[in-house]
PDB file with SEQRES, HELIX, SHEET and CRYST1 records, atoms N, CA, C and O in Angstrom:
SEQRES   1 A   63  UNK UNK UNK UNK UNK UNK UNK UNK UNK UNK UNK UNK UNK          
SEQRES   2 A   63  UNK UNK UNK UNK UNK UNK UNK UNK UNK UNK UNK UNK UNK          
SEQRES   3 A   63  UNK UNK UNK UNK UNK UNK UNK UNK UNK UNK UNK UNK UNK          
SEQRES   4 A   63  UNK UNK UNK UNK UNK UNK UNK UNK UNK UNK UNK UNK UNK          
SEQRES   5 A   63  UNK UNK UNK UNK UNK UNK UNK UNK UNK UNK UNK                  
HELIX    1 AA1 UNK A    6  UNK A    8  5                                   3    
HELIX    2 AA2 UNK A    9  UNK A   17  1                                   9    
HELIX    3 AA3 UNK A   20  UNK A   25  1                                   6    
HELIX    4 AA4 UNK A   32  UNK A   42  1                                  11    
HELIX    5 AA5 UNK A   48  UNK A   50  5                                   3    
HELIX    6 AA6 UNK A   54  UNK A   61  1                                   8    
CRYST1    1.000    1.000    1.000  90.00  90.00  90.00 P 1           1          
ATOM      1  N   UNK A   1      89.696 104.926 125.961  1.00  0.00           N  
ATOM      2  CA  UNK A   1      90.267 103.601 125.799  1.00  0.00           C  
ATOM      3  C   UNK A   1      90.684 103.364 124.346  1.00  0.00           C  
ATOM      4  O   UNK A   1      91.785 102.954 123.977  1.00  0.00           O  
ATOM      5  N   UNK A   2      89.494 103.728 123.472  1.00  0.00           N  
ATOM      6  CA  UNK A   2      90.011 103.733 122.053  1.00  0.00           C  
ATOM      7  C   UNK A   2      91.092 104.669 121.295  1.00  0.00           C  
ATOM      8  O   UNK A   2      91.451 104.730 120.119  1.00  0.00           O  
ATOM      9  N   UNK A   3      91.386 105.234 122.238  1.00  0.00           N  
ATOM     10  CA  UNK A   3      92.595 106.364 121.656  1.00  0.00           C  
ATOM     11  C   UNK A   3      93.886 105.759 122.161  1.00  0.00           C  
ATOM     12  O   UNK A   3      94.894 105.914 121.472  1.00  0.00           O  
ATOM     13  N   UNK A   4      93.957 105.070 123.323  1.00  0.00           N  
ATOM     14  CA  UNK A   4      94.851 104.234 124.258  1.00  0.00           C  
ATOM     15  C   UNK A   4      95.260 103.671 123.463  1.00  0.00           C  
ATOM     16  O   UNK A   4      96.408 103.916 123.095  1.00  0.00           O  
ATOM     17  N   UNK A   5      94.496 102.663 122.844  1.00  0.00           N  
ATOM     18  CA  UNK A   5      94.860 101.504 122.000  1.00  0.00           C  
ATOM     19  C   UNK A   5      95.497 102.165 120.983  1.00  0.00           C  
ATOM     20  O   UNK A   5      96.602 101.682 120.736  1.00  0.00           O  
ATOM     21  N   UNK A   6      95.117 103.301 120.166  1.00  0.00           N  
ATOM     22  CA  UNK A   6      95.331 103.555 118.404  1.00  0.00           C  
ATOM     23  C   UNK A   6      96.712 103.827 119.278  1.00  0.00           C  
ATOM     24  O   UNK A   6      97.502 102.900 119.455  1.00  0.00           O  
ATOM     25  N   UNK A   7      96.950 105.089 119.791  1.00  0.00           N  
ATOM     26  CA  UNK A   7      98.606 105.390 120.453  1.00  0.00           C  
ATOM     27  C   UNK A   7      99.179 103.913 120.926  1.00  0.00           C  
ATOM     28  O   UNK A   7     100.290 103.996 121.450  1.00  0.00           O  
ATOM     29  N   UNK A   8      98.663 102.650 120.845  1.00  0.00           N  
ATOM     30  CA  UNK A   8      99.970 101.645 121.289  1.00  0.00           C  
ATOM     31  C   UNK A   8     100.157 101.437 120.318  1.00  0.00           C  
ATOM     32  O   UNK A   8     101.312 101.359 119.902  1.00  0.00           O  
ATOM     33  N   UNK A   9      98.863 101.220 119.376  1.00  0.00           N  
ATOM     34  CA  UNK A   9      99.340 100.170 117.846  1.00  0.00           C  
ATOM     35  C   UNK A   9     100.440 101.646 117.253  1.00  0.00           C  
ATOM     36  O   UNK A   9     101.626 101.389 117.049  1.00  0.00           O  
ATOM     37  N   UNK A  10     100.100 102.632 117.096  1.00  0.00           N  
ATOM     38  CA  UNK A  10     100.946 103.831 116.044  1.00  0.00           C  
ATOM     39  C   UNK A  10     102.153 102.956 116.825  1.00  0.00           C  
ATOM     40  O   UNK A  10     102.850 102.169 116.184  1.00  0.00           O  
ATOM     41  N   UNK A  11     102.326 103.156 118.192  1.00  0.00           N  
ATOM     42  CA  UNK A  11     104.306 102.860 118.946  1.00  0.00           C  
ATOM     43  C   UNK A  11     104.705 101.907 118.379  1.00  0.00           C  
ATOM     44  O   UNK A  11     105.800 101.935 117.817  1.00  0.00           O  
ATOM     45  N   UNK A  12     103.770 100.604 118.377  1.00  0.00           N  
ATOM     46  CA  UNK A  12     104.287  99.444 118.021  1.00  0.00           C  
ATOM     47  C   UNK A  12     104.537  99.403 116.609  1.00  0.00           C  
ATOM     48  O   UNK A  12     105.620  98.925 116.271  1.00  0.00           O  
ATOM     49  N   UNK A  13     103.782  99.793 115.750  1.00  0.00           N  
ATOM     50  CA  UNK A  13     103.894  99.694 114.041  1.00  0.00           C  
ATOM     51  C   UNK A  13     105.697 100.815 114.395  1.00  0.00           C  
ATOM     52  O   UNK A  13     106.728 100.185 114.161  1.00  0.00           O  
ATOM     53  N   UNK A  14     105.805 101.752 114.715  1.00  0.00           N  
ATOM     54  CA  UNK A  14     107.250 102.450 114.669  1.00  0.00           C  
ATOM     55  C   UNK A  14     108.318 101.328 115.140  1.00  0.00           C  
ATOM     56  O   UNK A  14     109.187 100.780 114.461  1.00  0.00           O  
ATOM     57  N   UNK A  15     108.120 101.219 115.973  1.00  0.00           N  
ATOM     58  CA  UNK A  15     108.528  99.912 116.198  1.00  0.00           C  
ATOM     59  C   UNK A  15     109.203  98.550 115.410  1.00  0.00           C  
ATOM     60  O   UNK A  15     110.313  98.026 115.500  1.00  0.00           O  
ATOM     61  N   UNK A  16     108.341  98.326 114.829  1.00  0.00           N  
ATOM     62  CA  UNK A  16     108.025  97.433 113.201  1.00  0.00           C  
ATOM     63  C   UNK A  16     109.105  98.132 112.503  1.00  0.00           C  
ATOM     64  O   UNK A  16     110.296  97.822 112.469  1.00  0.00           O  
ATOM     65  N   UNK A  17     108.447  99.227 111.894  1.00  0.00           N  
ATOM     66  CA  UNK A  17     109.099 100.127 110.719  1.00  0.00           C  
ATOM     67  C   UNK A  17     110.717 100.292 110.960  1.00  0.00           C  
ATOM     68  O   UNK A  17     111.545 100.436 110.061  1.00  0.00           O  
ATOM     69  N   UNK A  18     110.943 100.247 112.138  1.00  0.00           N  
ATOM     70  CA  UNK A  18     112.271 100.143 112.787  1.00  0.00           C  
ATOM     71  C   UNK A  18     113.078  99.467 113.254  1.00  0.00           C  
ATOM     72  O   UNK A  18     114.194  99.843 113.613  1.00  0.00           O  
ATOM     73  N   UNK A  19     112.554  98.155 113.332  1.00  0.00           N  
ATOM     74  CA  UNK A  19     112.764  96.535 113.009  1.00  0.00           C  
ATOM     75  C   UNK A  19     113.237  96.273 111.485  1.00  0.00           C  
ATOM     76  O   UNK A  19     114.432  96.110 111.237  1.00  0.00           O  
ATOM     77  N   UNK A  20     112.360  96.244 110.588  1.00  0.00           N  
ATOM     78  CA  UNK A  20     112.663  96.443 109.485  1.00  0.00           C  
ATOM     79  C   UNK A  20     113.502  97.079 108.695  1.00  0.00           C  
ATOM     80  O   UNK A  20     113.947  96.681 107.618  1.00  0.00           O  
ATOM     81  N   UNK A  21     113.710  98.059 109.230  1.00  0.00           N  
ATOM     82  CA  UNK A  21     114.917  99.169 108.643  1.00  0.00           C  
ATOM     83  C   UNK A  21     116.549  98.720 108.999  1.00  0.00           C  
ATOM     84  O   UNK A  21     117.578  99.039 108.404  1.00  0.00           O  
ATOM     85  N   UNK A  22     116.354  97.837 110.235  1.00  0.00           N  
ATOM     86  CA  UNK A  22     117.629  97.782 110.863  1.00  0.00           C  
ATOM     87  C   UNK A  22     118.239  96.487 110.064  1.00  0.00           C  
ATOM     88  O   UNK A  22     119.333  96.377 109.512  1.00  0.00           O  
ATOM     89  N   UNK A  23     116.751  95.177 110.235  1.00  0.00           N  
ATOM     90  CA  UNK A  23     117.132  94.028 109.364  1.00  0.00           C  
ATOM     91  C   UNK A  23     117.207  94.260 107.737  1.00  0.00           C  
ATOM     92  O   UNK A  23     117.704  93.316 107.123  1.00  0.00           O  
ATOM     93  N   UNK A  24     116.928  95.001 107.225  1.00  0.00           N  
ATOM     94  CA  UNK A  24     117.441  95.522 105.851  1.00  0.00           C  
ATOM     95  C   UNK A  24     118.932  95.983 105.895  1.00  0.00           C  
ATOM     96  O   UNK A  24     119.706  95.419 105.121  1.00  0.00           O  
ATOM     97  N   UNK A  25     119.406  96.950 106.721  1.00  0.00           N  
ATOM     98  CA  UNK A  25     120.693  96.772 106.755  1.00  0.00           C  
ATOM     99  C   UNK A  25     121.795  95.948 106.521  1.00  0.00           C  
ATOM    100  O   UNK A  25     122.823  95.933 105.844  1.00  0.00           O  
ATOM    101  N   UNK A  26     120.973  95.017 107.633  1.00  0.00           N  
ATOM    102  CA  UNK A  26     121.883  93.946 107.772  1.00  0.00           C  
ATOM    103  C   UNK A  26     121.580  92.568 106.548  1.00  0.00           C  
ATOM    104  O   UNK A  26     122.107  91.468 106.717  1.00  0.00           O  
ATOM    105  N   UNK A  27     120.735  92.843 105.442  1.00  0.00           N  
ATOM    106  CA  UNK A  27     120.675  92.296 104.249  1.00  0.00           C  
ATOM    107  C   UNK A  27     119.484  90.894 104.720  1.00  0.00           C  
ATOM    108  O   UNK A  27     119.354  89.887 104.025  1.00  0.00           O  
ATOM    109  N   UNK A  28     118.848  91.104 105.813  1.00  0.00           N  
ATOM    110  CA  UNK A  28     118.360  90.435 105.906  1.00  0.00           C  
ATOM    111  C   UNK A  28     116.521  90.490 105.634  1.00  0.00           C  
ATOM    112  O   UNK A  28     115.768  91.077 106.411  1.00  0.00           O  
ATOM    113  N   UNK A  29     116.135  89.887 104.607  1.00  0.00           N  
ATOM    114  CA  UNK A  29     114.933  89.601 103.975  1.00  0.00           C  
ATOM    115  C   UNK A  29     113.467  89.138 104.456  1.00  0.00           C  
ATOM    116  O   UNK A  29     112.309  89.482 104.219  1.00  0.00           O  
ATOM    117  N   UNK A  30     113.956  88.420 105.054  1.00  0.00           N  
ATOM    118  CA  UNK A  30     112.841  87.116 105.822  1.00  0.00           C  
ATOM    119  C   UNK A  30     112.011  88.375 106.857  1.00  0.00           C  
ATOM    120  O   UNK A  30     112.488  89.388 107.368  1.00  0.00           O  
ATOM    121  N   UNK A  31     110.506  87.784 106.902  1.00  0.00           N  
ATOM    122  CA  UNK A  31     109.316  88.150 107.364  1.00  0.00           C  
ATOM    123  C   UNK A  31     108.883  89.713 106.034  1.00  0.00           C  
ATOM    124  O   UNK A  31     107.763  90.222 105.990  1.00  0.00           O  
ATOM    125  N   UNK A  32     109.888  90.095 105.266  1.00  0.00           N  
ATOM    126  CA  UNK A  32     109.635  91.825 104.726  1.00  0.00           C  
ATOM    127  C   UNK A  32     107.810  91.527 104.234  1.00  0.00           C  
ATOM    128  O   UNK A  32     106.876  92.191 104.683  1.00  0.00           O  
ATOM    129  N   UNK A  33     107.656  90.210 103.084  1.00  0.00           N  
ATOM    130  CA  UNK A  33     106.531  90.442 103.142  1.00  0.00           C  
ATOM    131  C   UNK A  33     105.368  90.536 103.565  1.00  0.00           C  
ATOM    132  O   UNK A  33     104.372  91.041 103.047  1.00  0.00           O  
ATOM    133  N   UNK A  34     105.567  89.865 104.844  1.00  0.00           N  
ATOM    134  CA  UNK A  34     104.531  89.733 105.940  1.00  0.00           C  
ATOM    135  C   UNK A  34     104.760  91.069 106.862  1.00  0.00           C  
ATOM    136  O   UNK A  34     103.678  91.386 107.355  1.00  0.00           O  
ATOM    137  N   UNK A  35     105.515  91.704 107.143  1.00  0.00           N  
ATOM    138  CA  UNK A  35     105.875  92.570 107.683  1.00  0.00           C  
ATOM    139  C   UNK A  35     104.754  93.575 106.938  1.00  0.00           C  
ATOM    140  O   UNK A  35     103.630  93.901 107.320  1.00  0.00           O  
ATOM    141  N   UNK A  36     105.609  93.990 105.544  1.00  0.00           N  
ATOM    142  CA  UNK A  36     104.627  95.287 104.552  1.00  0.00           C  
ATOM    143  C   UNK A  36     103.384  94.827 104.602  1.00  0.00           C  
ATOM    144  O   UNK A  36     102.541  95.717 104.713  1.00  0.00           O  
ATOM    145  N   UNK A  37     102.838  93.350 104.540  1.00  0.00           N  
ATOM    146  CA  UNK A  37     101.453  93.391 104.142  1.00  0.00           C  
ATOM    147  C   UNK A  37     100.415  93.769 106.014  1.00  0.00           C  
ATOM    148  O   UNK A  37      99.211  93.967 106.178  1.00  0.00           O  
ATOM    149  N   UNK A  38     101.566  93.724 107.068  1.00  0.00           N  
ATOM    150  CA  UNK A  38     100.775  93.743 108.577  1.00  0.00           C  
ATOM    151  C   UNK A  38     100.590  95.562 108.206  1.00  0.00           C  
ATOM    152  O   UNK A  38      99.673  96.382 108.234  1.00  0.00           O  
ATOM    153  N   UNK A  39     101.708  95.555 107.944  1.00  0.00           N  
ATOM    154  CA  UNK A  39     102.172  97.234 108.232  1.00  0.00           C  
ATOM    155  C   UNK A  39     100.709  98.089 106.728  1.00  0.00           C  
ATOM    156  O   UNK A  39      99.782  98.869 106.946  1.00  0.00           O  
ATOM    157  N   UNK A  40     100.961  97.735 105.981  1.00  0.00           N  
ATOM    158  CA  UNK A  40      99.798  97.999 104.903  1.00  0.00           C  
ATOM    159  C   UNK A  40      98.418  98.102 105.777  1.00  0.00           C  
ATOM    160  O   UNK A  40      97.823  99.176 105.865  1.00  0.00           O  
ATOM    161  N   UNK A  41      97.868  96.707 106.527  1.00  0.00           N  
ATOM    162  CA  UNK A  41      96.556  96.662 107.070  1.00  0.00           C  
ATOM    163  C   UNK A  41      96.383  97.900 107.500  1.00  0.00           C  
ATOM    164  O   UNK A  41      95.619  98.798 107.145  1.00  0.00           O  
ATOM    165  N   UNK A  42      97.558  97.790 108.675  1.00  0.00           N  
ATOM    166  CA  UNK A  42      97.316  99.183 110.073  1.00  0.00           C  
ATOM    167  C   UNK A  42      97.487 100.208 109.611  1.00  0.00           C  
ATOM    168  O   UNK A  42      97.242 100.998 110.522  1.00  0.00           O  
ATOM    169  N   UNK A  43      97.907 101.035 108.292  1.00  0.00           N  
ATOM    170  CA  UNK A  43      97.550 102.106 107.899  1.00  0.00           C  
ATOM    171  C   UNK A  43      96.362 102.511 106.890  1.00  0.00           C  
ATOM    172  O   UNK A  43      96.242 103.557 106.251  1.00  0.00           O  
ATOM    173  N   UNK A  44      95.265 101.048 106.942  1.00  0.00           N  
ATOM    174  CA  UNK A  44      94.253 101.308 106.313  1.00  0.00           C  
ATOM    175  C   UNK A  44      93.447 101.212 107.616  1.00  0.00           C  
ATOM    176  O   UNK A  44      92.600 102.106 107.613  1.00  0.00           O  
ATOM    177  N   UNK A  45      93.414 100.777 108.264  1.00  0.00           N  
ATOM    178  CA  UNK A  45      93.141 100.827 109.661  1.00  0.00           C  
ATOM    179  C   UNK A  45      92.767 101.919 110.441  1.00  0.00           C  
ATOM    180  O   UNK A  45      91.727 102.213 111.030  1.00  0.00           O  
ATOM    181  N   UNK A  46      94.088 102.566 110.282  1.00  0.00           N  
ATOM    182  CA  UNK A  46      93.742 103.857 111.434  1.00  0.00           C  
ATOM    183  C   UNK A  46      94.027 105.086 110.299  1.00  0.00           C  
ATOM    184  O   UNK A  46      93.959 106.197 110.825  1.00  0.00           O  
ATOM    185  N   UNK A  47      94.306 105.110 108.974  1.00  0.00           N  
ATOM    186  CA  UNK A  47      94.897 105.908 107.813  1.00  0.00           C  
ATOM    187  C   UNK A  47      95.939 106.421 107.681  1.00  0.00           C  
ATOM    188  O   UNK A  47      96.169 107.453 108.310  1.00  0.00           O  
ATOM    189  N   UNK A  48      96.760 105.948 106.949  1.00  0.00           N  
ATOM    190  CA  UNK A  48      98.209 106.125 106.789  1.00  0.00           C  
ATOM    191  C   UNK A  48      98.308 107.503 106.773  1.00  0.00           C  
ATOM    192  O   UNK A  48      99.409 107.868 107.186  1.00  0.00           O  
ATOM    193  N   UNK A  49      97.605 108.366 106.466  1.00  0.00           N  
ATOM    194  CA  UNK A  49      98.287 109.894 106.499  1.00  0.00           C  
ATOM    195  C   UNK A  49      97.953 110.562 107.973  1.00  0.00           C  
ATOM    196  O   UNK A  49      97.887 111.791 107.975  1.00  0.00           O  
ATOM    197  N   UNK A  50      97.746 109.908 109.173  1.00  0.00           N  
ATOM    198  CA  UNK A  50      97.775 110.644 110.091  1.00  0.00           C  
ATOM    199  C   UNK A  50      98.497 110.653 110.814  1.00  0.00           C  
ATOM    200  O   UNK A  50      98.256 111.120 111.927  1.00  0.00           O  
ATOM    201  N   UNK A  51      99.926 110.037 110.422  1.00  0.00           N  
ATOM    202  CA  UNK A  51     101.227 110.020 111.470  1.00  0.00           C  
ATOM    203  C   UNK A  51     101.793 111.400 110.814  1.00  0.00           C  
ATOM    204  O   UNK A  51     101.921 111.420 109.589  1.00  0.00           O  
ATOM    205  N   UNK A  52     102.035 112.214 111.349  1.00  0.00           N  
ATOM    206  CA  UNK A  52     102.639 113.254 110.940  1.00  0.00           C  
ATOM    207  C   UNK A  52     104.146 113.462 110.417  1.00  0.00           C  
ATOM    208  O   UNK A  52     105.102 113.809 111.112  1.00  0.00           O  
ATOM    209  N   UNK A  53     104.150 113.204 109.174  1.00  0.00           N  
ATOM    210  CA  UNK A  53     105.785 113.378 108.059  1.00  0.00           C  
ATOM    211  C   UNK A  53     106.806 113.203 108.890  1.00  0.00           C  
ATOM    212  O   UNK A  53     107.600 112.272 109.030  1.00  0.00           O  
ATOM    213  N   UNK A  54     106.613 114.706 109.670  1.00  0.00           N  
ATOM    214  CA  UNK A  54     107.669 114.921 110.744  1.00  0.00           C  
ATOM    215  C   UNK A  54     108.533 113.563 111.368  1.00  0.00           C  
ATOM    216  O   UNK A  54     109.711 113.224 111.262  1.00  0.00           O  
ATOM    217  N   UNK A  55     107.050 112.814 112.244  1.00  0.00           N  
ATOM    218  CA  UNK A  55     107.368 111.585 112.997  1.00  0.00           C  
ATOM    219  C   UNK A  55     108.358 110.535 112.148  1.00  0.00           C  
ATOM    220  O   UNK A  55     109.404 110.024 112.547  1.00  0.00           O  
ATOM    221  N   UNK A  56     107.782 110.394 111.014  1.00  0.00           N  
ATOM    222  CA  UNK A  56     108.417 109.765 109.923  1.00  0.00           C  
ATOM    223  C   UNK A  56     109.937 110.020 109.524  1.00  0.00           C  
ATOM    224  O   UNK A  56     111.007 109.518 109.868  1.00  0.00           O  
ATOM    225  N   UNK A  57     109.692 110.661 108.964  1.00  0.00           N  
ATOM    226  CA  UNK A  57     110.945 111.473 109.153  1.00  0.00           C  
ATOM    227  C   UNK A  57     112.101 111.327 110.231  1.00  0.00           C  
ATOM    228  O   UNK A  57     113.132 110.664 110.116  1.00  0.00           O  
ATOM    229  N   UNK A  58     111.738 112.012 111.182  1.00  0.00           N  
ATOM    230  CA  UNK A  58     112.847 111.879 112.606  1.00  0.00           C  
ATOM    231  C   UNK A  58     112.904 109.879 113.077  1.00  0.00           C  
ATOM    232  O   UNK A  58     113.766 109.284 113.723  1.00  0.00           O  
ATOM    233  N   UNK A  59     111.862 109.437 112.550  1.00  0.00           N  
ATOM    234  CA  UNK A  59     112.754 107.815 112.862  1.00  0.00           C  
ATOM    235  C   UNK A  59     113.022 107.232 111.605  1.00  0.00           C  
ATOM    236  O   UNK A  59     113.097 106.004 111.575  1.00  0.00           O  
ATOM    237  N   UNK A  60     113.149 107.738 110.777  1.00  0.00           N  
ATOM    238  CA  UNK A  60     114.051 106.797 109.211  1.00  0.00           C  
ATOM    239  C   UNK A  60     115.598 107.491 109.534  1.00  0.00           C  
ATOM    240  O   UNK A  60     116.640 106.918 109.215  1.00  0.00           O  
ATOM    241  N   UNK A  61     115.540 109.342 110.490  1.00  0.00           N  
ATOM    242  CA  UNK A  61     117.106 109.667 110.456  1.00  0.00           C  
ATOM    243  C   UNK A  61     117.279 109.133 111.755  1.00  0.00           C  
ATOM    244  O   UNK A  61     118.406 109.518 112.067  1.00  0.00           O  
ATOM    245  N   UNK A  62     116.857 108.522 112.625  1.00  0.00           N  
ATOM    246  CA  UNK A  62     117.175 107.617 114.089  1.00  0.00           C  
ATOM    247  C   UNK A  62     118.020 106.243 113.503  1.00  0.00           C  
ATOM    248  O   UNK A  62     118.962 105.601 113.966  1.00  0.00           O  
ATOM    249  N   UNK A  63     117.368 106.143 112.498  1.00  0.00           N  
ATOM    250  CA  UNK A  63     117.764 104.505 111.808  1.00  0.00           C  
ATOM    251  C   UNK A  63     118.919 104.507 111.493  1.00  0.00           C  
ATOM    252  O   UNK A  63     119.425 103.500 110.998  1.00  0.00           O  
TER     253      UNK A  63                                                      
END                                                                             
């Protein structure tokens, strides 16, 4: 169950990260700091270095 959950929050934070990327495009500002400071928690949370580069990677070139 607890692995269930960490795999929704990782989808949903990509999610986020990809929300964000799109409204930056489009020059739009509003929520960024509430956004970085949600997005900050959940990688102290579950630890930012265990999404693998790769993943990272292949959705900043999706964006």
């Amino acid at each position: 169950m607890i692995e269930a959950l960490c795999l929704l929050c990782e989808e949903q934070a990509r999610v986020l990260r990809s929300a964000v990327l799109r409204l930056a495009e489009l020059g739009d500002v509003a929520l960024q700091d509430e956004i970085a400071a949600a997005d900050a928690r959940y990688r102290e949370l579950i630890g930012g270095g265990e999404i693998p580069d790769e993943l990272i990677r292949e959705e900043e070139n999706q964006a």
